[in-house]
Backbone bond lengths (Angstrom), bond angles and torsions (degrees), N, CA, C in turn:
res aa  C-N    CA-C-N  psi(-1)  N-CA   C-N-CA  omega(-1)  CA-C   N-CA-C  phi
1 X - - - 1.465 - - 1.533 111.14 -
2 X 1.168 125.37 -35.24 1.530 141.79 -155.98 1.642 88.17 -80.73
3 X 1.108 127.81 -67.77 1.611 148.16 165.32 1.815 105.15 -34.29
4 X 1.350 120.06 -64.99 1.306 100.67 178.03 1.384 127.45 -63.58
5 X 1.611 107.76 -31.52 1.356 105.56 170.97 2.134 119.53 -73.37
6 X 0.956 100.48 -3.96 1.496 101.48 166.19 1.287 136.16 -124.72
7 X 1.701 84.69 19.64 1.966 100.95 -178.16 1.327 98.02 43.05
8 X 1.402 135.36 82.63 1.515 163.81 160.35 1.374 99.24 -138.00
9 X 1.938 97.77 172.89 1.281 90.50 168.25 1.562 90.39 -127.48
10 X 1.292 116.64 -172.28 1.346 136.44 -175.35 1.722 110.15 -55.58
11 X 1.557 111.79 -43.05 1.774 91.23 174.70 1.513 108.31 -99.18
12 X 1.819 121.84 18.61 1.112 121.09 156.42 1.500 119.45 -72.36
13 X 1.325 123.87 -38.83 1.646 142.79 129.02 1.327 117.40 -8.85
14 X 1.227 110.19 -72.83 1.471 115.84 -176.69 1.340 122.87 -45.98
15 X 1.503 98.53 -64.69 1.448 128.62 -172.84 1.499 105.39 -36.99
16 X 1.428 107.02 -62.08 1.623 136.59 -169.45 1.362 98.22 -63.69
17 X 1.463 117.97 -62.22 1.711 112.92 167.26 1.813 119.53 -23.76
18 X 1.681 101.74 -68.65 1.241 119.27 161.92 2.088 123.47 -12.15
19 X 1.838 80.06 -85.30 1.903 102.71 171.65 1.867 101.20 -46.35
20 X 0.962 134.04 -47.15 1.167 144.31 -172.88 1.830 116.00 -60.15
21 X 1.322 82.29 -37.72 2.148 98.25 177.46 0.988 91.17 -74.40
22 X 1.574 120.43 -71.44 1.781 121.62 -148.82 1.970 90.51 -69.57
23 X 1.140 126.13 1.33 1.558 108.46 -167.16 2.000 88.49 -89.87
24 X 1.374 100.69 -46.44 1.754 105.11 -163.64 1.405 108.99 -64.44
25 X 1.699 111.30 -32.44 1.383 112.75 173.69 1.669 121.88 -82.30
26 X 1.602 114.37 -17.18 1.486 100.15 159.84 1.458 106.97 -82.91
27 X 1.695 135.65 -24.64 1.540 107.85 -171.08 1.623 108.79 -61.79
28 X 1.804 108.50 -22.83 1.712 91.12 -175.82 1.456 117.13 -103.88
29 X 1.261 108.39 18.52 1.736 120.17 164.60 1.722 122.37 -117.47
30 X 1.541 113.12 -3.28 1.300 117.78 172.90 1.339 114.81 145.73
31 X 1.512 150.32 -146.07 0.977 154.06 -135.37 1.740 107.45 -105.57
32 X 0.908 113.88 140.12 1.749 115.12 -167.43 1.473 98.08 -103.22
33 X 1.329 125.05 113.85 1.271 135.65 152.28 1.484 124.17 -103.98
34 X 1.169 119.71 171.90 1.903 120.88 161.43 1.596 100.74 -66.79
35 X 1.129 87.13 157.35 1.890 97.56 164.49 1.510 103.84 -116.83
36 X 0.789 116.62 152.34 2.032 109.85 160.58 1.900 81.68 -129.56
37 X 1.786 80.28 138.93 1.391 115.59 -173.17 1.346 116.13 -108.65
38 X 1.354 146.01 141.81 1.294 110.92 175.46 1.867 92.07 -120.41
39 X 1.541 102.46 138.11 1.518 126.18 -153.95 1.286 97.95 -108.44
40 X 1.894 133.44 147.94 0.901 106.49 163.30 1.870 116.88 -104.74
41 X 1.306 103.40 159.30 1.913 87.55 179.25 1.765 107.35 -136.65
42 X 1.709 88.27 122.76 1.620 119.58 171.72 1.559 110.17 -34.59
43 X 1.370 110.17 91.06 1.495 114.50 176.29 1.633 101.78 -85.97
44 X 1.366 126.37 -8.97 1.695 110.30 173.08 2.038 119.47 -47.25
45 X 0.855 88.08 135.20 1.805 95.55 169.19 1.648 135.45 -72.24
46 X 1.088 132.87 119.30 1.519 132.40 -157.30 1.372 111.96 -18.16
47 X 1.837 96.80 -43.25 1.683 92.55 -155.49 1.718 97.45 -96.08
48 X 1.361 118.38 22.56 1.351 103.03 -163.10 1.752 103.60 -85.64
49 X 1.406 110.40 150.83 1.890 119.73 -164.35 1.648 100.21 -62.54
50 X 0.927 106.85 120.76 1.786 116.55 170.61 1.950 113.05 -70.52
51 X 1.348 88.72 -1.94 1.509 85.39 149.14 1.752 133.94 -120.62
52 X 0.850 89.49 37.99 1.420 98.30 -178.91 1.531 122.45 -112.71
53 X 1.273 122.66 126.42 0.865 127.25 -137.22 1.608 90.33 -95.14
54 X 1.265 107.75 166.92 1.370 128.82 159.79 1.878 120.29 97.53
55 X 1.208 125.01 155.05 1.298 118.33 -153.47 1.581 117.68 -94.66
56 X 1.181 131.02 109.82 1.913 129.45 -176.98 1.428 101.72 -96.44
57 X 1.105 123.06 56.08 1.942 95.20 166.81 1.839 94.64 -126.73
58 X 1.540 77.74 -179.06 2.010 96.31 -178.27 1.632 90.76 -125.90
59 X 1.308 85.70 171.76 1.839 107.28 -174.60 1.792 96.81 -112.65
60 X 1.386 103.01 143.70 1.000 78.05 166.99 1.737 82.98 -167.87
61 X 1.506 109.56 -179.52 1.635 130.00 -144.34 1.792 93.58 -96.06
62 X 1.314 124.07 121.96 1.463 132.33 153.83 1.172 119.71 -110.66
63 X 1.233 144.80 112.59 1.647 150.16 166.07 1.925 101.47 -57.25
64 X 1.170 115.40 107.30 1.261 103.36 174.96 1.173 95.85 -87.38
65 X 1.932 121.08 158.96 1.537 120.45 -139.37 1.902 95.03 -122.35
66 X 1.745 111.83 41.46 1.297 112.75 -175.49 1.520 108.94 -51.08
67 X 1.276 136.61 -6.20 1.427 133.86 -176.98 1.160 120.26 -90.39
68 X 1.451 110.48 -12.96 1.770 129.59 174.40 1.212 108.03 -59.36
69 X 1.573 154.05 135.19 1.373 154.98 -170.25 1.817 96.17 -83.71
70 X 0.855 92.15 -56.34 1.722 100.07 -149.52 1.902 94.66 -95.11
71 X 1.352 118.02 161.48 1.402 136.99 -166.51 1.830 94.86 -80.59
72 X 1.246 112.62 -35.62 1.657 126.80 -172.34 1.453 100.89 -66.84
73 X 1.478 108.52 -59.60 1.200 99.75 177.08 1.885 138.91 -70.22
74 X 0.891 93.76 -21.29 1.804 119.63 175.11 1.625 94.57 -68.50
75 X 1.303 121.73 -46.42 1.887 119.25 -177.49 1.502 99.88 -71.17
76 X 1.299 114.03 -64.68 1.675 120.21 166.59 1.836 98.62 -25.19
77 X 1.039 115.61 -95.21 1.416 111.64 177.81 1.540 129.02 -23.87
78 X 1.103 107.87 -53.76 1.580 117.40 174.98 1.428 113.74 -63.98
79 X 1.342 123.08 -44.31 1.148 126.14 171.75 1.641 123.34 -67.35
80 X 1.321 128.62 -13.69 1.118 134.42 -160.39 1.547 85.01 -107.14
81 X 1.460 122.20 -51.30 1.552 114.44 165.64 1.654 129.85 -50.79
82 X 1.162 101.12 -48.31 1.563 104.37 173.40 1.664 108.28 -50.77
83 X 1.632 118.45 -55.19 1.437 123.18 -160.14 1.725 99.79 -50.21
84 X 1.281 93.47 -55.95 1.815 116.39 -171.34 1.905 90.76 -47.87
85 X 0.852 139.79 -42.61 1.334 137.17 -124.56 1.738 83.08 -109.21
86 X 1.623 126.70 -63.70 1.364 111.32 175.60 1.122 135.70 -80.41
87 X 1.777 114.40 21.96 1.437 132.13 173.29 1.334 96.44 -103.37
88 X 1.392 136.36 16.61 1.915 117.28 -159.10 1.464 67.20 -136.68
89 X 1.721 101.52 160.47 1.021 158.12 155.31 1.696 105.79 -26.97
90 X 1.690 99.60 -72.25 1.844 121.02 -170.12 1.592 112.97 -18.77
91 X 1.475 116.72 -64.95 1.398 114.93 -167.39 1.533 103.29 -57.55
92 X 1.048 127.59 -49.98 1.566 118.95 -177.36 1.715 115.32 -63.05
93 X 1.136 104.77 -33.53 1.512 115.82 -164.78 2.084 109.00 -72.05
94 X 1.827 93.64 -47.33 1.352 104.54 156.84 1.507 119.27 -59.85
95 X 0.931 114.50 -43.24 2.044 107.67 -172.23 1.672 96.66 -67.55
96 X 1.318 134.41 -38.56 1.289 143.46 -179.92 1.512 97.99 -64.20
97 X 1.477 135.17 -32.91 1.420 138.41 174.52 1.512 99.14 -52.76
98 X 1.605 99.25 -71.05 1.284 109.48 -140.12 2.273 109.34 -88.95
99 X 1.374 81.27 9.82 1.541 100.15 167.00 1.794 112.84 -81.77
100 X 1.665 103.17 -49.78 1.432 108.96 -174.38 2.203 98.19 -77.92
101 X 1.285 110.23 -17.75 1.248 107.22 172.17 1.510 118.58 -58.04
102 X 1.317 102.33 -36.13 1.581 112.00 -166.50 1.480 104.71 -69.30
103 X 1.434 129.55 -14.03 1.525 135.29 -156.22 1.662 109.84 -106.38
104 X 1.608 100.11 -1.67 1.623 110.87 -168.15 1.644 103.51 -86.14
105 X 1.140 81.92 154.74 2.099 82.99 -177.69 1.757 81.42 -67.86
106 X 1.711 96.26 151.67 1.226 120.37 165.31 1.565 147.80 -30.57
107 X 1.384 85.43 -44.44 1.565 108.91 167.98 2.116 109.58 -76.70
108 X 1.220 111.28 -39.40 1.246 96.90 -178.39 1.725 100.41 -99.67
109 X 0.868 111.39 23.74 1.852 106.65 173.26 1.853 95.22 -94.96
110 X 1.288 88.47 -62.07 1.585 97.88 -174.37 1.446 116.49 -52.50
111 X 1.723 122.18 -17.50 1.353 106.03 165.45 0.975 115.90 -86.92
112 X 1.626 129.38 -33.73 1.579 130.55 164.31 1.414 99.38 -37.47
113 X 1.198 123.96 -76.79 1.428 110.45 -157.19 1.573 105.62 -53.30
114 X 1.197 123.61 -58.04 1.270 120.54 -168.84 1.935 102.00 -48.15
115 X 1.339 99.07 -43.40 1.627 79.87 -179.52 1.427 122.57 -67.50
116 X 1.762 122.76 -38.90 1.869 121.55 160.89 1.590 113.57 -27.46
117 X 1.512 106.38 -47.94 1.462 110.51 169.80 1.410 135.62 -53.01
118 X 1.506 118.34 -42.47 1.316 103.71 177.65 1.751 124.28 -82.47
119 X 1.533 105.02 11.00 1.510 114.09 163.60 1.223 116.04 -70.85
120 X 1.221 121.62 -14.57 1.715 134.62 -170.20 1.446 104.56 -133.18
121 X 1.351 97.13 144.27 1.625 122.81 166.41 1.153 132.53 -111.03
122 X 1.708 112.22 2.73 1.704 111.80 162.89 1.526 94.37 -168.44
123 X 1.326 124.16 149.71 1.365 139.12 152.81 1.412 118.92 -96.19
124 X 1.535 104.07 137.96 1.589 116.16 -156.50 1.760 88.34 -161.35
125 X 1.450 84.64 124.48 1.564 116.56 179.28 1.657 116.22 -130.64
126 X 1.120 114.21 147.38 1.527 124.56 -175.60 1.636 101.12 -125.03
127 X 1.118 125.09 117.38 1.333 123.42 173.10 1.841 114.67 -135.35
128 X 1.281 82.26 110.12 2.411 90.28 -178.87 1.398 90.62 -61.75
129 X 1.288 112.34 145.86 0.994 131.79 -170.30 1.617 105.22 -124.37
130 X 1.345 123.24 -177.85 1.820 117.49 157.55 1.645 120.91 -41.37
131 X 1.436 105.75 117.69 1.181 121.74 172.35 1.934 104.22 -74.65
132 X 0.909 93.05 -17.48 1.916 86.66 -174.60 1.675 95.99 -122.27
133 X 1.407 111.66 152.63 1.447 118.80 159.16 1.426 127.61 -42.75
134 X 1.434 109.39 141.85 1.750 106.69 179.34 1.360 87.43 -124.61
135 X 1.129 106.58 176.74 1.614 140.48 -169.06 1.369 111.58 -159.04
136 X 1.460 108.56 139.63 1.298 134.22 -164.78 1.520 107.05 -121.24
137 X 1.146 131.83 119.67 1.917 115.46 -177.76 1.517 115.84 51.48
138 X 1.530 107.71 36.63 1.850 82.73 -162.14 1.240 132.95 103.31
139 X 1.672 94.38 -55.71 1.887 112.34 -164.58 2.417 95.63 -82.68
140 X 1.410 98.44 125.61 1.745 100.17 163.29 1.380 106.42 -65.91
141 X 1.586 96.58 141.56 1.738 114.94 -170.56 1.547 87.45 -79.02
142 X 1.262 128.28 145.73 0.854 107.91 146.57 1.376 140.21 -109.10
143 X 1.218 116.16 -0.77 1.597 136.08 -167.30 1.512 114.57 -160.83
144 X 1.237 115.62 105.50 1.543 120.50 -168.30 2.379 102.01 -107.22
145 X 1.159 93.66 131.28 1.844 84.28 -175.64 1.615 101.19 -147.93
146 X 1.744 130.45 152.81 0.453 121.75 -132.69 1.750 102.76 -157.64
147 X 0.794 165.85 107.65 1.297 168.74 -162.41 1.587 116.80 -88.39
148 X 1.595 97.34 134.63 1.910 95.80 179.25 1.592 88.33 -84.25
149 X 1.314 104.90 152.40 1.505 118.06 159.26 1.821 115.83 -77.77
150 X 1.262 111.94 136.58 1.513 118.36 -152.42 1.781 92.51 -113.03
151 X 1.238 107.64 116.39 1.246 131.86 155.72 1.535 136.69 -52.72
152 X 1.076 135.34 107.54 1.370 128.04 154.72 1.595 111.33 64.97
153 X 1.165 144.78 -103.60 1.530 152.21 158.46 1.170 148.51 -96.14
154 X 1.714 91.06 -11.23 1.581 128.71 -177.97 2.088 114.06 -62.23
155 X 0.916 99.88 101.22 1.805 133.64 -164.33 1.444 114.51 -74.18
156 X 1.377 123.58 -12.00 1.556 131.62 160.38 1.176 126.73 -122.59
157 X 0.941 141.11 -173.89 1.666 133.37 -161.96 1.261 90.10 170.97
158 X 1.815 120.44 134.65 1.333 112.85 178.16 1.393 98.86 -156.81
159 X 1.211 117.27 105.82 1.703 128.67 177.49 1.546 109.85 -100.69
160 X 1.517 95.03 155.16 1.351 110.90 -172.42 1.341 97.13 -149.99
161 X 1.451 101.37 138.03 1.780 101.54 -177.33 1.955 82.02 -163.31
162 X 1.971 85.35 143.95 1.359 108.57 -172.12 1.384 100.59 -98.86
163 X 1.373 142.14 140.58 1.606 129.47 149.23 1.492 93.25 -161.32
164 X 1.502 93.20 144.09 1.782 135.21 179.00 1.874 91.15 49.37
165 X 0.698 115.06 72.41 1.671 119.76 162.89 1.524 105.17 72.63
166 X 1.502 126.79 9.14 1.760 110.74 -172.67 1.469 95.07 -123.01
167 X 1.061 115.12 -178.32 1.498 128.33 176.97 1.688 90.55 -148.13
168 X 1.781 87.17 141.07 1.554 119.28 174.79 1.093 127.36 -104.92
169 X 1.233 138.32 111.47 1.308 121.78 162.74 1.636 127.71 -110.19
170 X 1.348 103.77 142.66 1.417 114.00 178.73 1.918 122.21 -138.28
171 X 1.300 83.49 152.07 1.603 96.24 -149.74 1.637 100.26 -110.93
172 X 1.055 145.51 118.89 1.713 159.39 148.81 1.007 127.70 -78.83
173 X 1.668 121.78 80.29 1.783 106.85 -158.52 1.833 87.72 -115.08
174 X 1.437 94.05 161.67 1.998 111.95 143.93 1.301 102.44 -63.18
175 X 1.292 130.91 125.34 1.411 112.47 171.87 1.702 105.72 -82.51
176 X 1.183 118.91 -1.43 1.643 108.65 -172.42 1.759 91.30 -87.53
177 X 1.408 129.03 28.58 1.439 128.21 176.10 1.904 105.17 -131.29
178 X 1.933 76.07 -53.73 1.883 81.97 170.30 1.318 119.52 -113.97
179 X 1.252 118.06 114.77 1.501 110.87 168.20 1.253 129.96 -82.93
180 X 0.802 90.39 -8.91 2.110 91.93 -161.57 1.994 80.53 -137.51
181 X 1.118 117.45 108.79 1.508 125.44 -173.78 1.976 91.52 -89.29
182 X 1.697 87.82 -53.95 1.486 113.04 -150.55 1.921 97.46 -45.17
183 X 1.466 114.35 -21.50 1.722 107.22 -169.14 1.656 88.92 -85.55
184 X 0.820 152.58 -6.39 1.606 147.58 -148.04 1.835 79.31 -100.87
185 X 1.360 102.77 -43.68 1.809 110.38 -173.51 1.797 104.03 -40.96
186 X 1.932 97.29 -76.07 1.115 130.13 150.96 1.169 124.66 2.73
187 X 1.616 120.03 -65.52 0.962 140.35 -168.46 2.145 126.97 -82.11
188 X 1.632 88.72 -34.83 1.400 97.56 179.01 1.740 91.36 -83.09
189 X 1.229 138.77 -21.04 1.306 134.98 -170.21 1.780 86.94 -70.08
190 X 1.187 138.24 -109.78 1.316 129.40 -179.56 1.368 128.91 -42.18
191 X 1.438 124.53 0.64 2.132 110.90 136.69 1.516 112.78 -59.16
192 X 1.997 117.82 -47.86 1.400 96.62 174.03 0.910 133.11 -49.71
193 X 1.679 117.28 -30.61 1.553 137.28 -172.84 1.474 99.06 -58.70
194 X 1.353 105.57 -68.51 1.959 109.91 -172.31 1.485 116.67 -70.53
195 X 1.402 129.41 -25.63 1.596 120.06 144.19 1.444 114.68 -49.59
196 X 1.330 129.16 -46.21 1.754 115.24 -163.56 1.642 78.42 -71.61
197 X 1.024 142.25 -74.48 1.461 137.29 176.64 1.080 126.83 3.90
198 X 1.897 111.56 -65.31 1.453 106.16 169.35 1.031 132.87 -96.36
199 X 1.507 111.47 35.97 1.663 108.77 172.67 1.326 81.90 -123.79
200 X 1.151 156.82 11.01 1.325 139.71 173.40 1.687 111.98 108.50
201 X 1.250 141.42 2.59 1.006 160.93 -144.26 1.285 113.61 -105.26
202 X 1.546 149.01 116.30 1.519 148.21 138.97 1.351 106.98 -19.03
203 X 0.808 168.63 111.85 1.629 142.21 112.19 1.160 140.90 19.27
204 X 1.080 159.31 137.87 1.306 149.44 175.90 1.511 124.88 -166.70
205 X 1.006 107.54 74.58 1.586 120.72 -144.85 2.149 94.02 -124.65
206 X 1.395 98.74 127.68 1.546 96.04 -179.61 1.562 84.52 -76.65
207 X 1.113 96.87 -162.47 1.835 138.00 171.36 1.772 108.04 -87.42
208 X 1.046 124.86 122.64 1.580 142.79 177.50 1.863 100.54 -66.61
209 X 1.363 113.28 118.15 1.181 102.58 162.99 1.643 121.57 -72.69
210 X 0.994 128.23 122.92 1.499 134.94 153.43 1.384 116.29 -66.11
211 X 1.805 96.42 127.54 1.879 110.32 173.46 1.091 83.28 -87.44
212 X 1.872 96.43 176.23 1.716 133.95 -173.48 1.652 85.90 -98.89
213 X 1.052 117.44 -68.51 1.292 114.35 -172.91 1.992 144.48 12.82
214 X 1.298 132.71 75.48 0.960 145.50 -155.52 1.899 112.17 -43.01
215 X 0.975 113.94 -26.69 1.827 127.02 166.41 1.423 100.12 -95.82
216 X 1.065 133.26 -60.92 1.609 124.00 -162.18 1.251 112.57 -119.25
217 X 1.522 113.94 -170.89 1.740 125.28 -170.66 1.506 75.91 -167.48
218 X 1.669 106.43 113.12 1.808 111.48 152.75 1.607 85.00 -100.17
């Protein structure tokens, strides 16, 4: 709803949700900058078989827009990046990188990558998940979550995955960067709140489950 009323789409939402957490949790831990994230993006083709195995995307560079004041403007931003980003060249041009990367002796793959990495300061992925309920033995799943794979030195990690009408989020920090993960949780829960806000919108946001988990909180 938030997305149709601002001609966005749903992980233009997200994203902005995202910039919006990490913005409330640096004003009460120190100085608010952008982050650039590096995202990955689904190069498969409409008609391509959903059973087929194996992985097509590219990596590529997002400025998250923590310097934006307002929740309107941070989606404005995100969205104007995303458009730019699947009209360019980059995502194809990177997956064509990181194809001839894979063919390098070991030792010089692993510094490439490690070097793609220090252009970025967190990886953040959005992945739709089942629109309908699954079942396991019988028993309804109720909560499916999912981890970005963490690169080289890169100190946050921030997944998002949709299934049966909810969206998840989960957070992968260094804790000697993040201590307190669980307000970033906190925090993207009331950006959705203040986006449905400024498009005219109620709110309607459950409660975020919290993991036990000693590194993370999905």
């Amino acid at each position: 709803a938030i997305g149709k009323a601002a001609g966005a789409t749903i992980n233009d939402v997200l994203v902005a949700a995202v910039a919006g957490a990490l913005r409330r949790y640096m004003a009460e831990h120190g100085e608010i900058v952008n982050i650039r994230a590096m995202v990955p993006v689904n190069l498969r083709s409409a008609d391509h078989p959903p059973e087929a195995l194996g992985n097509q995307f590219a990596l590529v560079y997002l400025t998250l827009p923590l310097e934006e004041e307002t929740a309107q403007l941070r989606l404005r931003n995100v969205k104007r990046q995303m458009d730019m980003l699947k009209q360019s060249p980059e995502p194809v041009i990177v997956y064509e990188i990181l194809n001839i990367i894979g063919m390098f002796p070991g030792r010089l793959a692993d510094w490439v990558t490690s070097w793609f990495s220090t252009k970025a300061s967190a990886v953040l992925t959005n992945v739709p998940g089942p629109r309908t309920q699954l079942y396991f033995a019988g028993h309804p799943m109720q909560r499916i979550m999912f981890w970005v794979p963490q690169s080289g030195r890169i100190g946050l990690g921030i997944s998002i995955i949709s299934y049966h009408g909810e969206v998840l989020l989960g957070v992968m920090v260094d804790d000697g960067l993040v201590s307190e993960p669980e307000k970033i949780l906190a925090s993207f829960r009331q950006e959705i709140g203040e986006m449905a806000r400024s498009v005219g919108l109620a709110p309607a946001v459950t409660a975020i489950a919290q993991g036990e988990g000693p590194d993370a909180t999905p």
